[in-house]
N, C-alpha and C positions, 0 to 999 in steps of 0.2 A: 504494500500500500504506500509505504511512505517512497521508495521506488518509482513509484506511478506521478507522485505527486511533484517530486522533482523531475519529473519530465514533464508534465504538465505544464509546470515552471517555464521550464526553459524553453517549451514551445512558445509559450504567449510572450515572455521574453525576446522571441527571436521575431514572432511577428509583430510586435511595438514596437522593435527597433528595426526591423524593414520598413516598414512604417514612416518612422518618422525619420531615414535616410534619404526619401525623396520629396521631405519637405526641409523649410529654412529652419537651422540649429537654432537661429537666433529665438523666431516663432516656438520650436521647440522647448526651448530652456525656459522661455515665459510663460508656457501654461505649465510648466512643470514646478516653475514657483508660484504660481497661482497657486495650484494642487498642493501644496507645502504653505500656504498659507502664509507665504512672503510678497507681500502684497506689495509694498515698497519695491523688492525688487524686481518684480514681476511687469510694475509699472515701467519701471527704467529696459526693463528688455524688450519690451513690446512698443514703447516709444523708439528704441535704436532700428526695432523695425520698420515702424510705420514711417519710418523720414524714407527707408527705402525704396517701399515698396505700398506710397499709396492709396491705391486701388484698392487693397485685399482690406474687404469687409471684417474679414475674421477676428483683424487685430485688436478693430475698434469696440466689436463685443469682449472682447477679451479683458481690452484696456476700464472698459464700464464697466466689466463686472471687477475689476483688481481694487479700483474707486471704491466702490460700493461695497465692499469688505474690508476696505481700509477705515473708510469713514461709517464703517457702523452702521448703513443702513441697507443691510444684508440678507433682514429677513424681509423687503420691498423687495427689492432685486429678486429673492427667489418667489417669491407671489405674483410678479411679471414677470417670469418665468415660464411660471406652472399658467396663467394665465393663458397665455397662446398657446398651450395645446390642448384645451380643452373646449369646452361648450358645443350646444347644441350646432348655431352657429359659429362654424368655422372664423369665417371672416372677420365677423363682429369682437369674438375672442383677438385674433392675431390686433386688431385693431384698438383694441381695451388697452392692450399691453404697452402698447406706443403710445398712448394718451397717458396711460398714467408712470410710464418712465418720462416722458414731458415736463409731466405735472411736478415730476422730483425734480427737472431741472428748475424750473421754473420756481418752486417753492427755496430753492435752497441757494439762496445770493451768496454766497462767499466760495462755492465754486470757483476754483481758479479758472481759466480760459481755457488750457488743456485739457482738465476734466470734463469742462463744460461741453467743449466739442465733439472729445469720446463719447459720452453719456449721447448727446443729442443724434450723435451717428447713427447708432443702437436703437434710439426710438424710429428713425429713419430709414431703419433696416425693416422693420415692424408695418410700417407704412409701404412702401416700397412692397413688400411681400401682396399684400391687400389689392394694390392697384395691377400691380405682376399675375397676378395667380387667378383674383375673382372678379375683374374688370374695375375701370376708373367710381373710385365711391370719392365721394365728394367731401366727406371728413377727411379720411385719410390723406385726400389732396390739398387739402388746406391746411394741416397739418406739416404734410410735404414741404410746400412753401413757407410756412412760418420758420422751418428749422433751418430751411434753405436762407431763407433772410437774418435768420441767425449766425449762419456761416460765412455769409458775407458779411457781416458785421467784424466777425470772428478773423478773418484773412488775412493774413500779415503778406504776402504773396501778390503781388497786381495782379500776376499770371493767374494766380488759384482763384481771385476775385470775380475776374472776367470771366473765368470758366462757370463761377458759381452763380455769378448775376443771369449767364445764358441761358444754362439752366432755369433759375429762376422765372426766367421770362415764360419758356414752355411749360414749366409747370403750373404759372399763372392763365396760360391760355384754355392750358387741360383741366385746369378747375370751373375755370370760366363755360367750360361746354358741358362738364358734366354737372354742371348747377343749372343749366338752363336744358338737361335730359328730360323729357316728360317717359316717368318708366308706366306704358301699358300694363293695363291688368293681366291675368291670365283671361285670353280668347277674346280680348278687345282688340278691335284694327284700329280706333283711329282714340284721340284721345286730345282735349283742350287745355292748358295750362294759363298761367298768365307769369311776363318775363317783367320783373323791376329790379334794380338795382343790382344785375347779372344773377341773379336765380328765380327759378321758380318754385321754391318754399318760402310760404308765410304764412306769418301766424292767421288762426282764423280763432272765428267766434263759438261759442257753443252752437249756436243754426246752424253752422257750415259758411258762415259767410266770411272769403277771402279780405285780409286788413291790408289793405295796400294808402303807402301815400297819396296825397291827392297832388301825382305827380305823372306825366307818360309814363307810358307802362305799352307792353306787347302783349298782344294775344297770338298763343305758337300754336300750330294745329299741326300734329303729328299723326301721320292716317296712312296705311298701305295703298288705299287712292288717291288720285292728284285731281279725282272730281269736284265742282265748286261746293264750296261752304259758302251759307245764307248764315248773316249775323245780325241778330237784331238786339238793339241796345236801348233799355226802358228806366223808367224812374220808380217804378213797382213792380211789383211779381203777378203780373196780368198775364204776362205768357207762359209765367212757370205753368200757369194753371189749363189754361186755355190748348197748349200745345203741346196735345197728348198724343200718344199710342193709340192707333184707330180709327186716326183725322182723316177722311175722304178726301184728298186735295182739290179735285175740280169740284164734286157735289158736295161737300160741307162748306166751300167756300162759296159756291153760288146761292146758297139757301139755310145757311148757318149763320153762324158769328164769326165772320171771316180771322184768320190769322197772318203774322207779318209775311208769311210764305205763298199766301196766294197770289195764284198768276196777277202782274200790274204794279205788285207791292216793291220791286226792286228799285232803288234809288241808283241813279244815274251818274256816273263818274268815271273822273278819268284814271286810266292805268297809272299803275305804282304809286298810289295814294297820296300824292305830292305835300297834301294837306295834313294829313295824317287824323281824319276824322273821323269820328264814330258818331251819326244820326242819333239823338234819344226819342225815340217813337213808338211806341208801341205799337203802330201801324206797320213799319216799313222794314224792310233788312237792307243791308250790303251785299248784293251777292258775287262775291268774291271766287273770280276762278281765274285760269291762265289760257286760254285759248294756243297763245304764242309767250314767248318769252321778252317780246318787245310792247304785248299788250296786257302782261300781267297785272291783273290789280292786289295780287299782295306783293308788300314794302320789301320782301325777301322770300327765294324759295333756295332749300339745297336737299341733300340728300343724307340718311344717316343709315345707313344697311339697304334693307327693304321698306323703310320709312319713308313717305316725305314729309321733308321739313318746310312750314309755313308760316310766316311770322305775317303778322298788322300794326301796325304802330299806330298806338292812338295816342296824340297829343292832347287834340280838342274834344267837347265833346260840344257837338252841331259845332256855330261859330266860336264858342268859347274857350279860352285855354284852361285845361284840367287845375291848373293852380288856381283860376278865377270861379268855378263853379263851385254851388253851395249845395247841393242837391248831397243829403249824407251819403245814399246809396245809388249803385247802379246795376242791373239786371241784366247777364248776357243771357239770349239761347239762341243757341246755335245750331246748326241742322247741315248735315251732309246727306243726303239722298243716297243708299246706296241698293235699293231695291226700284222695279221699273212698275210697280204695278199701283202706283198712287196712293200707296194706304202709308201713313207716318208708323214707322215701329220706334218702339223706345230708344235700340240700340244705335237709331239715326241723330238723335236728339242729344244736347249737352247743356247743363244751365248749371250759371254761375253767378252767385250773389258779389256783389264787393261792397265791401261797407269803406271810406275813405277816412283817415284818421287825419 
């Protein structure tokens, strides 16, 4: 037995030391005073690396965990840790961990510069993994960027600066698009947002009703058809009600209580919305389609997979600029026709309260 055991030995022996022959001794010898709990000098090896070599992620976890056992707050570090590999939610986990290795930089001012920037790498590792792995989330890119603006703060280097400001830039562009994503339900095609102040999350009311400034704002319409959208814009919830599942288009509208969708009701205007007006009528819509690309009347079209992407800029609402009007609330519904047989189904239909603060 004991025979066995020193061969056992000297296997696992022989393949740690294959091992770690074809990585850097220097990288070596630092986690091996990590694991020796010489944290000090653990720190000083892993620094003679990272001036070498650095790209390699590895060090800078290495260097945030030698920190965070040197300075005693050890058992955080293992709680973001154990963190990221767990939950139900993968992503959500990997992304906790990086917010609250943050939260430690951030809480703890007398962080030297060097730790500061290890530590903030490490939570950036955490982020990075999120956007890499589960597609662009829009915390962890914000996130991204703050530590990214961190780092240029941090850059003793013109060259490391420039590099990091570039950076910087894409990653502010890539947050900028994934805040104004409208994410469909499961088995919806098309789906309504509203864009202010580069996203489309805000806070809403107990109703459901969206709290936007009483400032321009976008309405995006995201839809696997590029068939016109009708939008009609009210000072009441007259068409929440009126503009149902069921509406006969031609015979409810000739011998009913007509809606802003019947034939006559579209108000007249020129492509690409120059004005940037939204009608308040409860009579009348926009109806907003692309014929040609020279006669579009929405402000913006592109493309996002199988989506199109639809934007309307509303400034005004009739003649008035949105900062001038008093009216608390404003009532979108909105209607894409995606069936030929003139009956309104629900899943044509979209309505949007805003209340303006």
């Amino acid at each position: 037995m004991k025979r066995l055991t020193s061969a056992l030995l000297l296997l696992i022996a022989a393949i740690v030391t294959a091992h770690a022959a074809d990585r850097d001794p220097e990288l070596v010898r630092a986690e091996s005073l990590l694991a020796a709990k010489k944290y000090q000098e653990a720190i000083t090896a892993a620094d003679a690396y990272r001036v070498r070599h650095p790209a390699d992620r590895t060090v800078y976890r290495l260097l945030a965990e030698a920190h965070a056992r040197r300075d005693e707050w050890g058992k955080t570090f293992d709680d973001i840790q154990a963190m990221s590999k767990t939950g139900s939610d993968r992503a959500a986990s990997i992304r906790d961990a990086g917010n609250a290795l943050y939260d430690v930089v951030v809480r703890t001012n007398s962080l030297p510069d060097d730790r500061r920037a290890a530590t903030l790498e490490l939570a950036d590792h955490y982020f990075q993994i999120v956007n890499r792995d589960y597609g662009r989330d829009a915390e962890a890119l914000k996130y991204h960027a703050l530590i990214l603006e961190e780092r240029a703060r941090l850059a003793t280097s013109p060259v490391t600066k420039e590099l990091i400001q570039s950076e910087l830039k894409t990653a502010r562009a890539m947050l900028v698009e994934a805040n104004e994503t409208l994410h469909l339900k499961a088995n919806e095609t098309w789906g309504v947002g509203l864009i202010q102040d580069e996203t489309v999350e805000h806070p809403s009311d107990p109703d459901g009703a969206v709290v936007l400034r009483r400032a321009p704002f976008t309405i995006r319409v995201m839809s696997t058809s590029n068939s016109p959208v009708e939008i009609n814009g009210a000072d009441s919830d007259v068409n929440f009600k009126r503009v149902r599942a069921g509406y006969r288009v031609l015979e409810d509208c000739a011998g009913k209580e007509r809606i802003p969708f019947c034939p006559g009701s579209n108000y007249g205007e020129s492509p690409g919305n120059p004005n940037k007006r939204l009608n308040v009528n409860p009579d009348g819509a926009h109806y907003v389609d692309a014929p040609s690309p020279s006669a579009s009347r929405w402000s913006k079209m592109s493309r996002s997979g199988i989506l199109y992407v639809l934007d309307r800029d509303v400034a005004q609402l009739g003649d008035t600029p949105i900062e001038k009007t008093a009216s608390p609330r404003l009532y979108l519904t909105i209607l894409q026709r995606r069936y030929d047989d003139g009956v309104l189904k629900e899943d044509e239909i979209r309505r949007i309260a805003i209340r303006f603060r």
